[in-house]
N, C-alpha and C positions, 0 to 999 in steps of 0.2 A: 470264468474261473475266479476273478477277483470277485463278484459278487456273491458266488457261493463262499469265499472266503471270508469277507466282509458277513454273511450272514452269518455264518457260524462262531466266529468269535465275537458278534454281537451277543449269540444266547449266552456262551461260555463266561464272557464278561458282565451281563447282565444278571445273570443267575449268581454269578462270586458277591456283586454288590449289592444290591439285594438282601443276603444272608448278611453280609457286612454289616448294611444299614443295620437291621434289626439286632445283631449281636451290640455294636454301639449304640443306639439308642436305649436298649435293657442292662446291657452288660457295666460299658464301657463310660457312657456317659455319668458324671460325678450329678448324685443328687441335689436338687436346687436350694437348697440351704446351706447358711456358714459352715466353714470345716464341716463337712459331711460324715469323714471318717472319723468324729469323734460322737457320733450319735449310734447308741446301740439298744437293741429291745433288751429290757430283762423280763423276767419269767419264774417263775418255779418248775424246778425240775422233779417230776417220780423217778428216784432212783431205782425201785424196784421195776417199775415198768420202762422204764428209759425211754421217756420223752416228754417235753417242757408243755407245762400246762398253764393255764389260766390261775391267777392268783386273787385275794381277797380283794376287798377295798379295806381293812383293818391293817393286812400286810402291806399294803402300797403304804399307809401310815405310818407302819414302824419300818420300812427301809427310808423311808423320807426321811423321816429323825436320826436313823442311824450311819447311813451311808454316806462315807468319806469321799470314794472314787468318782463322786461325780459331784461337779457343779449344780446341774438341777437333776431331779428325777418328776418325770409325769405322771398320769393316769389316763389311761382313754379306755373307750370301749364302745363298738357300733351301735346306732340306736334309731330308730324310726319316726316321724313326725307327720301328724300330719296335722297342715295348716289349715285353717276353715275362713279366714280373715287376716288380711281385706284381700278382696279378690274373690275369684272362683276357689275351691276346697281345689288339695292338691299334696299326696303325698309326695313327702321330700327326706333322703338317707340325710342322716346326721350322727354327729359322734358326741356322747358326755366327755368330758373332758376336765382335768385339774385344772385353776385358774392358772399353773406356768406351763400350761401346758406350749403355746404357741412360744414364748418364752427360749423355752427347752432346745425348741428347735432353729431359734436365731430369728424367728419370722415377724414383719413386721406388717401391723395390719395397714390397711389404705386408709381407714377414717376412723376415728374411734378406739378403743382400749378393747384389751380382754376384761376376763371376769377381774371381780376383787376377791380376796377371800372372806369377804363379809359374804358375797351372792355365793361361794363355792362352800357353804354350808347348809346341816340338817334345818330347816327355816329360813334360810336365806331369800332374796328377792329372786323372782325369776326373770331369768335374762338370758340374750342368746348373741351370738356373732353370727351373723350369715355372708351368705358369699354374694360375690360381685354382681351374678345371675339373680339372684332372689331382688336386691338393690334395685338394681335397674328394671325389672319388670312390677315387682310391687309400690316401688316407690318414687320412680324415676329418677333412682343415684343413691350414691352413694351419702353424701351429709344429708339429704333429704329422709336418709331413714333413719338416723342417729334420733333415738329417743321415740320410735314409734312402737308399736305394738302389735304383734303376733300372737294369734288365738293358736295354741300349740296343745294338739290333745286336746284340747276342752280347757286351756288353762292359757292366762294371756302373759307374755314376755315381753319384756323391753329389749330392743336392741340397742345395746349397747355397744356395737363393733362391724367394720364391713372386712370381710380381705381382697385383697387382689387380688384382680383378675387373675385367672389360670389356677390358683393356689389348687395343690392336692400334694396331698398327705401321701396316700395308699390308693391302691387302687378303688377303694369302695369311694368312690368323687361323693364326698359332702357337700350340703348345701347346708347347713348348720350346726352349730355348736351350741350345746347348755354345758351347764357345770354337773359335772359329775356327784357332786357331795350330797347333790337335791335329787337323790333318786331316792326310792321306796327306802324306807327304813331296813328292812328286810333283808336289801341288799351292801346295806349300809356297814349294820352292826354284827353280822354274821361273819364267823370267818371260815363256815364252809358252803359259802359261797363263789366258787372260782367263777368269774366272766369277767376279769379288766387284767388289761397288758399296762408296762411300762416303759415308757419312752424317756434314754435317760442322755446327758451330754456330758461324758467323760471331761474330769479334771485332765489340764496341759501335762503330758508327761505320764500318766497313770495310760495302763496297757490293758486290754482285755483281757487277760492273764490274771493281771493283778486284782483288778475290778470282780471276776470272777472267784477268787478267793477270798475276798474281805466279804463280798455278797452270800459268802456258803458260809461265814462266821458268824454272820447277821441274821442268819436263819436259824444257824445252830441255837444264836441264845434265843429266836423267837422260839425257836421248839421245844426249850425247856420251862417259856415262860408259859404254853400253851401247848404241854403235851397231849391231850386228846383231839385236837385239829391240824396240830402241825410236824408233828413226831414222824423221823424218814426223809423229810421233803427237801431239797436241794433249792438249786437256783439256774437259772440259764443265763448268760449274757453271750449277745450274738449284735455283728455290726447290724445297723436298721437295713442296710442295699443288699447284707445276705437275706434275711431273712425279708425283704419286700420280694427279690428275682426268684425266690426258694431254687429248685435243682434247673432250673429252665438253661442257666449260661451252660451246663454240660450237655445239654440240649442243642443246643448254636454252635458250639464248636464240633461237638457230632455232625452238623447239617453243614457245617463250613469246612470240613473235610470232603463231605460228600459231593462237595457244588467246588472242589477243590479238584477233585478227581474228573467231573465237570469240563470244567477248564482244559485241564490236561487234554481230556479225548480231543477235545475242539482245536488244541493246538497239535496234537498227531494230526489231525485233519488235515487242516491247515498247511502241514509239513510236508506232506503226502502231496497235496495238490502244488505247494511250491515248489517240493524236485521233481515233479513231475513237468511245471512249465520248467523247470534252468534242464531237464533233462533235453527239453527241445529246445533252449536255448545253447546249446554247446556248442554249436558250429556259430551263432555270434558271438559267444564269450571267445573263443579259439581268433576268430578276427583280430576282435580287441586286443589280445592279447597280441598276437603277431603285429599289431600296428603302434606297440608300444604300452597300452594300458599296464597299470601294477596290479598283480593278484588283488593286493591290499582293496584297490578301488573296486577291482570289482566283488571282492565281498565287501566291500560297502556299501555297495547299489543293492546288492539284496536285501541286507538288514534295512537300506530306508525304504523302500518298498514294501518290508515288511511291517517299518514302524510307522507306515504312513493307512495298512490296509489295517492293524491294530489300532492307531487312533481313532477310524473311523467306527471301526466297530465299536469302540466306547463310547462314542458319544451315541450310539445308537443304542448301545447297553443300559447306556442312565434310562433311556425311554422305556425299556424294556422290565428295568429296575423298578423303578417308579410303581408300573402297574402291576407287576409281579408281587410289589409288597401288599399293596391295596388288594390285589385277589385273594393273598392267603389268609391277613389278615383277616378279610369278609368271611372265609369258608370257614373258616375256626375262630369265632368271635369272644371273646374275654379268655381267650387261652395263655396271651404272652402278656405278661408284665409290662408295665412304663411304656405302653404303648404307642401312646401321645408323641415320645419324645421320638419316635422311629419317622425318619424322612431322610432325603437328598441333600444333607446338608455338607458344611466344607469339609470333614474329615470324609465323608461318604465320598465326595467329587475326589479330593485326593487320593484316597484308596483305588476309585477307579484309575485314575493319572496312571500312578503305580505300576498297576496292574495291568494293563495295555505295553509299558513297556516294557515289562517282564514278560509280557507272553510276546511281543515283538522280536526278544534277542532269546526266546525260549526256540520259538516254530520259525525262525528266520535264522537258526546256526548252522541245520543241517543244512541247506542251501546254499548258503553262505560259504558253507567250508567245500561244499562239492563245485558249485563255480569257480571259487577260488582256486582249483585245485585240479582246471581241466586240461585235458591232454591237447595241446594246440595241434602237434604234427595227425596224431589220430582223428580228431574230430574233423579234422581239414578232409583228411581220406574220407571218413564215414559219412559225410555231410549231412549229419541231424539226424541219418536217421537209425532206427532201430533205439534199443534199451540197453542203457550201461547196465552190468551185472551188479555192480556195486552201489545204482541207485536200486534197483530191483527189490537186491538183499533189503535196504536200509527202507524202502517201503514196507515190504513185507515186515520187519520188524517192528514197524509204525503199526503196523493193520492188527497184529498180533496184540499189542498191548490195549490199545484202543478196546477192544474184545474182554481182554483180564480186565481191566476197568470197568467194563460196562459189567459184568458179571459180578463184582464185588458190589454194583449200588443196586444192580437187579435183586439180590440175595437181602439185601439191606432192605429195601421198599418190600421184598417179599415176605420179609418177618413183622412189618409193623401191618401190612397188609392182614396177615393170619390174625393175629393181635385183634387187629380192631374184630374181625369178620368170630374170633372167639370170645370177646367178649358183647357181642350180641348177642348169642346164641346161649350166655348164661344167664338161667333162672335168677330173678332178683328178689322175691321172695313176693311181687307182686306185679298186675298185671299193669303196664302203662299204657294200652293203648283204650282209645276214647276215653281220658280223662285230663282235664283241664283242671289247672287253680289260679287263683289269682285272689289279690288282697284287698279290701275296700275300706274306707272310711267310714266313720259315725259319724251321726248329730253331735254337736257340743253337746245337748242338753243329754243325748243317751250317753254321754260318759263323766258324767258326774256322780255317779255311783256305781259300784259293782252289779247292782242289781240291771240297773239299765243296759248293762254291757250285754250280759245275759239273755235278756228280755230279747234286744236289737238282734244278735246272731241266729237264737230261736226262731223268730221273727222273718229272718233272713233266711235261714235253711229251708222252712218249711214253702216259702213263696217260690222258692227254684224247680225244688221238688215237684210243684207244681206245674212243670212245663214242659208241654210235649216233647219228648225225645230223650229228659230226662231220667235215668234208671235211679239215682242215688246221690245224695249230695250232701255233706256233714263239713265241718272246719276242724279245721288243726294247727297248732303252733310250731309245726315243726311238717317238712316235706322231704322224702327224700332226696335225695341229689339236689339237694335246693341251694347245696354251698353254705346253711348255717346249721347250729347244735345246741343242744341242749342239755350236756352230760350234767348230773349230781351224784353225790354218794348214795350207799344204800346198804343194808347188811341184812342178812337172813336172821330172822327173828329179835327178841329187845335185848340182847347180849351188844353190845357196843364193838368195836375191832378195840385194840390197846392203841394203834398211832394212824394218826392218818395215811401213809403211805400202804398200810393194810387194808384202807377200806376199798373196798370196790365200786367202780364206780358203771353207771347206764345213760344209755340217753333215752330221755324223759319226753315223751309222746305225750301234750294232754292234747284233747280230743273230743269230738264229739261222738254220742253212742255209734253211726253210723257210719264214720271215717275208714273204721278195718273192712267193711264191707264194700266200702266206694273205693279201694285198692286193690279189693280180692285178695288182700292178706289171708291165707289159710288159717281156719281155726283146727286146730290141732285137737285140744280137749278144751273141757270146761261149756260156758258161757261166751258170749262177747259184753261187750256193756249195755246195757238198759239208760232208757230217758229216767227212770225212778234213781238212777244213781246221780244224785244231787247234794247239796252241803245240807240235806235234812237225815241225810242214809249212812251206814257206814262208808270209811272210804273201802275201794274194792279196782284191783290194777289186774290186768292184763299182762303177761312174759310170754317173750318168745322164745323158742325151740335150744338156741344159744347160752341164757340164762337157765332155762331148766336143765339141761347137760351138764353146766360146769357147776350148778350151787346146790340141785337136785336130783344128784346121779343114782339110780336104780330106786327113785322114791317118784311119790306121786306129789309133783308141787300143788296140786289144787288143795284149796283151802290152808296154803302153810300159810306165813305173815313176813311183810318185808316191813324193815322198818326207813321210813323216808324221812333225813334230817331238814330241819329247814322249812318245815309245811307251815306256813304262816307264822303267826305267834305263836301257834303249839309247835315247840321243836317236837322231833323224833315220833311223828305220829306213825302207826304202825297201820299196814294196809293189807287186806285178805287177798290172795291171789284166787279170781274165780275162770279164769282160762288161761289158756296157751296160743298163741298164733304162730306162723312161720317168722323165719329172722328174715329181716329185709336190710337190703342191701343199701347201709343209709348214706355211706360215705362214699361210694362210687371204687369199682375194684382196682381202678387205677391211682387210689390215696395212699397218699404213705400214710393214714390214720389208722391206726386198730378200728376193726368192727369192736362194737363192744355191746352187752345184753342191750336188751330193749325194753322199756318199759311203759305200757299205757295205760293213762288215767281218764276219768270226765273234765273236759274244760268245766263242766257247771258242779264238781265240789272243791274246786279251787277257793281258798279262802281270799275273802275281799281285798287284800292289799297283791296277794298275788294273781288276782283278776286284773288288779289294774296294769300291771308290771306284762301281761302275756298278750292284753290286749292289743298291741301294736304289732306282735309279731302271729297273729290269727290267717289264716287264710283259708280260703272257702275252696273244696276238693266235689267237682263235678264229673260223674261217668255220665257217659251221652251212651245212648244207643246205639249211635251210630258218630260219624266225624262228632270230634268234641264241637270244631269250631263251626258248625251247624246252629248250634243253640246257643252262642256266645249272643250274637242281638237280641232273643230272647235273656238271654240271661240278665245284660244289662238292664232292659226296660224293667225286671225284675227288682234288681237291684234300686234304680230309681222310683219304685212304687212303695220299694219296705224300708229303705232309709233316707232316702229322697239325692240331692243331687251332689252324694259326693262322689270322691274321687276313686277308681277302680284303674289298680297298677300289678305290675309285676304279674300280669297275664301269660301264663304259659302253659303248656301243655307238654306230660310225664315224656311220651317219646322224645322232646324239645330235650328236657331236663337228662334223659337217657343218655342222647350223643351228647351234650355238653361233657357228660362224667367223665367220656375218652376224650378232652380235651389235649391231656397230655399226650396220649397217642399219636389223635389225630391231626396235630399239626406238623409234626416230625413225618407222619406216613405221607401226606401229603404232599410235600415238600420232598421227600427224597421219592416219590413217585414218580412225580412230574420229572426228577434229576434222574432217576434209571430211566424211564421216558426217552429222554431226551440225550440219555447215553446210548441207549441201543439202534435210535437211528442215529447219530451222530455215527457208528461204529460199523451199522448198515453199508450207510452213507462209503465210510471210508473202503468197505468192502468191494464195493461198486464201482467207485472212482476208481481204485488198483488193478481191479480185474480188467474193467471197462476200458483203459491206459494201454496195460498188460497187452492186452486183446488185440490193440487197434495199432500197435507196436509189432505186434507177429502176425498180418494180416498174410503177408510173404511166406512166413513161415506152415502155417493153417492152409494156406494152396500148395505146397509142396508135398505135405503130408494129404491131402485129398486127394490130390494126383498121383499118387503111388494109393491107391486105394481105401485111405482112411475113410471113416463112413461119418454122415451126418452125427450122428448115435455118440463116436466117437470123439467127436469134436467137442460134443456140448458134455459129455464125462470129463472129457481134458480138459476146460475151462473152469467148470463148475467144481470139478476137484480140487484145482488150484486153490479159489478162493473157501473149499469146504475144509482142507488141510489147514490154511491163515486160522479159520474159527475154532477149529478142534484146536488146535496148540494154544491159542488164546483164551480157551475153557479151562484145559488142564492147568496152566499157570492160574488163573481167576480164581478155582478151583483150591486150589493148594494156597492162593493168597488169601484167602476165604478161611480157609482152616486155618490159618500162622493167626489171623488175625479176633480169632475168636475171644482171646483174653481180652482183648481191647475192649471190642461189642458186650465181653460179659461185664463190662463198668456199666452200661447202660442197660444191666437187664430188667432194672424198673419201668422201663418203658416197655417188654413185652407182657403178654398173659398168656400162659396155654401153649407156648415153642419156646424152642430155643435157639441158642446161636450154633449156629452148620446144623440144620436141621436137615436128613438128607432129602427129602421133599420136597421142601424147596429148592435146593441145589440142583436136583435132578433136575424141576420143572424151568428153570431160568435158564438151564441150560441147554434143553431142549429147546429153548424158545431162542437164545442167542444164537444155534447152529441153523434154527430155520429163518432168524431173519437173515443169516449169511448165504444159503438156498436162495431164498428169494432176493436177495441183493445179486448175485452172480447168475441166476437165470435170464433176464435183457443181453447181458453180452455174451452170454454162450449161446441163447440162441439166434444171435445175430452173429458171430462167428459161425457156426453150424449151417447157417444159411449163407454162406460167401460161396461165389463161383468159381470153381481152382482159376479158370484164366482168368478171369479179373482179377486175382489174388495175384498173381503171376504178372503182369501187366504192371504191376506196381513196381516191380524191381527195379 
């Protein structure tokens, strides 16, 4: 008894810490920079469309001059590198970055300085800060690489800076930093070009509130200085630790409810098997008591008993904990935020402490108050044996909840269950299976001109295509579910909108001619794109099914003109629509991002400054025949024949990119699976142990009734009813808690697709399933009462 005890409040308690750890280490834990809470992202907010977007680099300029509310404000924004020198080629994420930018954040580097604002200008020197990793493997350290040189793109940086081990910003882990100011002109002096966030360090005393108003004032007068780019446009400010965790902590305390309810079944359990032993304890407690013992003491022997079989179970729990985090973690990889920071540390070990002795004086009262509280003259007479009615009842009412518990996480697991199993089954507007992408390096020498860029990918596609198993193979700057974007404005023909928050905006697919076909994006009408569509031909874009509805309702969009701001030097160049494809599904159904139109052009009439700018975010999209990852060695040796021995990263494959999308889903389903799991045998469990107790209690009773003619038949309905009545009541309550608590569930209905909350479907079928593991829990001891021989039943008296 004590072992199955000791096991069960191991899982109850390992499964609480666990969800623990990971709520504090995302939640709870303070971000590793000074005063944390005074660092917040700003933004531009579309008031019309209500939600905060990506702002200029001219607008980071004039909040920088104008803004009050803060001590420093930054500039960043993700960016790609790949190194060719010294070493083997090897790409590495990095972020542009203001020169205050590290500043901003209180951080101080290990060797070396940031930028100056001499290098964080248009001309400036190129220079870079890398991280401890880079340091130590190109250079062996830290001061050893202070003043070396980095062949970056095709272009050589001085390092000027190392940081500290560990250092991460965001979740995207940098290996390097350039200054932001030295990016393409393009991106520079344009101000409808949204792609950089701000990272800013609120002034002492000044509140997000405030910060928030003086920032909507600062925009006001930018919008009147520059009404045709900024007219409508608002601002965001939001703490940096909201918007790093995004919805994820309402995530963790949904699952720490759930692993909450957890607990509880395990300490019913638990409670159930300890009045079951003080039940057959009562003829010693009645001793004790006759020999002078105080109530008092002896409910105090139970509770240590009980906080002795609850410590152990904790420190079995941490074990349990430990690799419970590590599995979910593995099964749902980049789903949880701050990841890094989730382990068995000292709040986590205390939380367990905690909690062992709260579930100690929780499943150790009923016992406690029923020894304390036993009939010394009766239990003298009854000598142990048979069942008080009053532990019975108070089982019986353990059994019953245990039951309503397990059926509100069964319901719970069955809805994100449905969820994920419906959003596989929705069309995404293209086919992922057998197709692989991944992203490769250039020559230095192919990327010193636009031409070369071009030359290299052509070059590139055509060598793949060549390989057995191959069906199709083209690039593109943009993948779906790939986790990055590419939105710009855009208006239907050369009429201009009057303010930016009217313009519409898409994301911007360029491509190679054969990319919609390497997806099986459906062509709707039109054309697809031609290899003759190059920077010698008109330009000519591809829209999907989504943009033809909302801009070209009851008309035929082919051959109208979209006009695209921002097309190299030539602003507002205007482009022929010569097809239609289906919408694809870019953001993953589980984004809180609007789909938004779609739009594809030629990576090859890209104009040469924004050849160079798209170049790092290319990737080469392969359909195989058959398994993608068939032809991946071939492809490689491909790759090394047409650009020779650089670096090939970020390999993966569309189904890979698929499940990633229900990331958000799939960590919650998981997780409160394995918790209804492991409620419904926990509940089994308890159903077993009461009947199996019950049973082995009225062995007396079961021959008396046989011997007056009861039938086998009879016995095992008598038994099995008991424990099938426990389930049924333990349904209807589950049931009806289920229904009370739907408002609750409906705060997290972002996390379904496709159900809802009391969906009766699932209701039914978790219920059916809880009355049959109660069936089979109560079938060993009915029929093993059913098999008892009246005399030897009789014999026992």
């Amino acid at each position: 008894m004590a072992t199955a005890a000791v096991a069960t409040l191991a899982l109850g308690i390992g499964a609480n810490t666990a969800i623990f750890s990971v709520l504090e280490g995302v939640v709870l834990k303070p971000l590793p920079f000074p005063q944390p809470d005074r660092l917040v992202i700003v933004a531009l907010f579309n008031r019309s469309l209500g939600y905060a977007t990506y702002l200029s680099y001219p607008d980071f300029v004039d909040w920088q001059r104008n803004a009050r509310s803060f001590e420093r404000i930054a500039a960043f924004t993700n960016d790609g590198f790949d190194l060719t020198a010294p070493g083997l080629p090897e790409h590495l994420d990095g972020k542009e970055v203001s020169a205050n930018f590290f500043s901003t954040l209180g951080v101080q580097l290990a060797f070396g300085r940031s930028f100056s604002p001499d290098e964080d200008r248009i001309g400036g020197a190129p220079a870079a800060v890398i991280s401890n990793r880079i340091a130590q493997e190109r250079f062996a350290g830290g001061p050893a690489a202070l003043g070396r040189t980095l062949a970056l793109n095709g272009v050589d940086h001085t390092v000027v800076g190392v940081l500290k081990p560990g250092f991460r910003f965001d979740e995207k882990q940098a290996d390097l930093y350039t200054p932001i100011a030295r990016r393409n002109p393009l991106y520079i002096n344009d101000r409808t070009v949204h792609d950089i966030l701000c990272i800013a360090r609120l002034r002492p005393g000044v509140g997000i509130g405030q910060a928030r108003a003086e920032m909507n004032t600062v925009q006001e007068n930018i919008d009147e200085l520059h009404p045709n780019t900024e007219r409508g446009l608002g601002t965001s400010v939001v703490p940096l630790k909201q918007e790093l965790i995004g919805d994820i902590s309402g995530t963790l305390l949904l699952l720490l409810g759930a692993v909450g309810l957890v607990l509880l079944i395990a300490c019913v359990n638990v409670a159930n098997l300890m009045l079951a032993r003080s039940a057959t304890r009562s003829r010693e407690y009645a001793i004790r008591l006759a020999l002078g013992a105080s109530r008092r003491r002896i409910a105090w022997q139970a509770v240590t008993e009980s906080l002795l079989l609850s410590v152990t179970g904790a420190l079995l729990g941490l074990v349990i904990a430990r690799w419970s985090v590590r599995v979910a973690l593995a099964a749902a990889p980049g789903t949880v935020p701050r990841s890094e920071n989730i382990g068995l540390n000292t709040p986590v070990i205390l939380f367990a402490v905690a909690v062992s002795v709260a579930v100690a004086l929780l499943f150790g009262f009923f016992p406690a108050l029923k020894s304390s509280k036993a009939d010394v003259q009766g239990a003298l007479k009854e000598g142990g044996r048979g069942l008080a009615g009053g532990h019975r009842r108070t089982q019986h009412v353990l059994v019953v909840v245990q039951v309503a518990f397990a059926l509100v996480l069964l319901n719970g697991g069955g809805l994100l269950f449905r969820t994920i199993q419906n959003l596989w089954a929705v069309n995404r507007g293209f086919n992922p299976e057998n197709v692989i992408t991944f992203q490769v390096g250039l020559p230095r020498e192919a990327t010193l001109t636009p031409e070369g860029i071009r030359i290299s990918y052509q070059r590139l596609t055509e060598r793949i295509r060549q390989i057995p198993g191959v069906s199709v193979a083209d690039i593109s700057a943009l993948v779906p579910l790939g986790g990055s974007s590419n939105e710009g404005p855009f208006w239907v023909g050369a009429h201009q909108p009057a303010s930016m928050a009217e313009i519409p905006r898409a994301v911007y697919y360029p491509i190679g001619p054969d990319y919609v076909k390497a997806m099986q994006i459906p062509l709707q009408r039109g054309r697809f794109l031609r290899r003759p569509d190059n920077q010698n031909s008109n330009l000519v874009v591809l829209i999907d099914t989504l943009m033809a509805r909302q801009f070209f309702p009851g008309q035929n969009a082919l051959g109208q003109t979209l006009t695209i701001p921002h097309w190299g030097a030539n602003h507002n160049v205007r482009a022929e629509i010569v097809g239609i494809v289906g919408h694809v599904d870019h953001y993953g159904l589980d984004s809180s991002v609007s789909e938004k139109p779609q739009i594809y052009f030629s990576f090859y009439q890209l104009p040469d400054e924004a050849t160079r700018v798209f170049r790092s975010e290319i990737a080469v999209v392969v359909r195989a025949q058959s398994g993608a990852a068939s032809v991946m060695t071939a492809i490689r040796n491909a790759v090394h024949e047409a650009v020779g021995n650089q670096p090939i990263y970020n390999v993966r494959t569309m189904p890979e990119l698929v499940s990633r999308s229900m990331g958000r889903q799939r960590f919650p389903m998981l997780l409160l699976v394995a918790f209804a799991v492991l409620a419904l045998v926990l509940a089994g469990v308890g159903i077993f142990g009461v009947i199996s107790y019950s049973t082995a209690r009225r062995v007396n009773e079961i021959g008396i009734r046989m011997a007056l003619g009861a039938t086998r038949s009879n016995i095992l309905r008598m038994v099995a009813g008991e424990g099938l009545r426990l389930a049924v009541a333990g349904v209807v309550i589950g049931v009806a808690a289920t229904l009370l608590l739907n408002k609750v569930v409906s705060r997290f209905s972002h996390l379904l697709y496709g159900v809802r909350a009391g969906d009766p479907l699932i209701l039914l079928t978790v219920s059916a399933t809880l009355i049959g593991a109660a069936l089979l829990a109560c079938y060993i001891p009915a029929r093993r009462a059913a098999s008892l021989e009246p005399t030897e039943s009789l014999r026992q008296e």
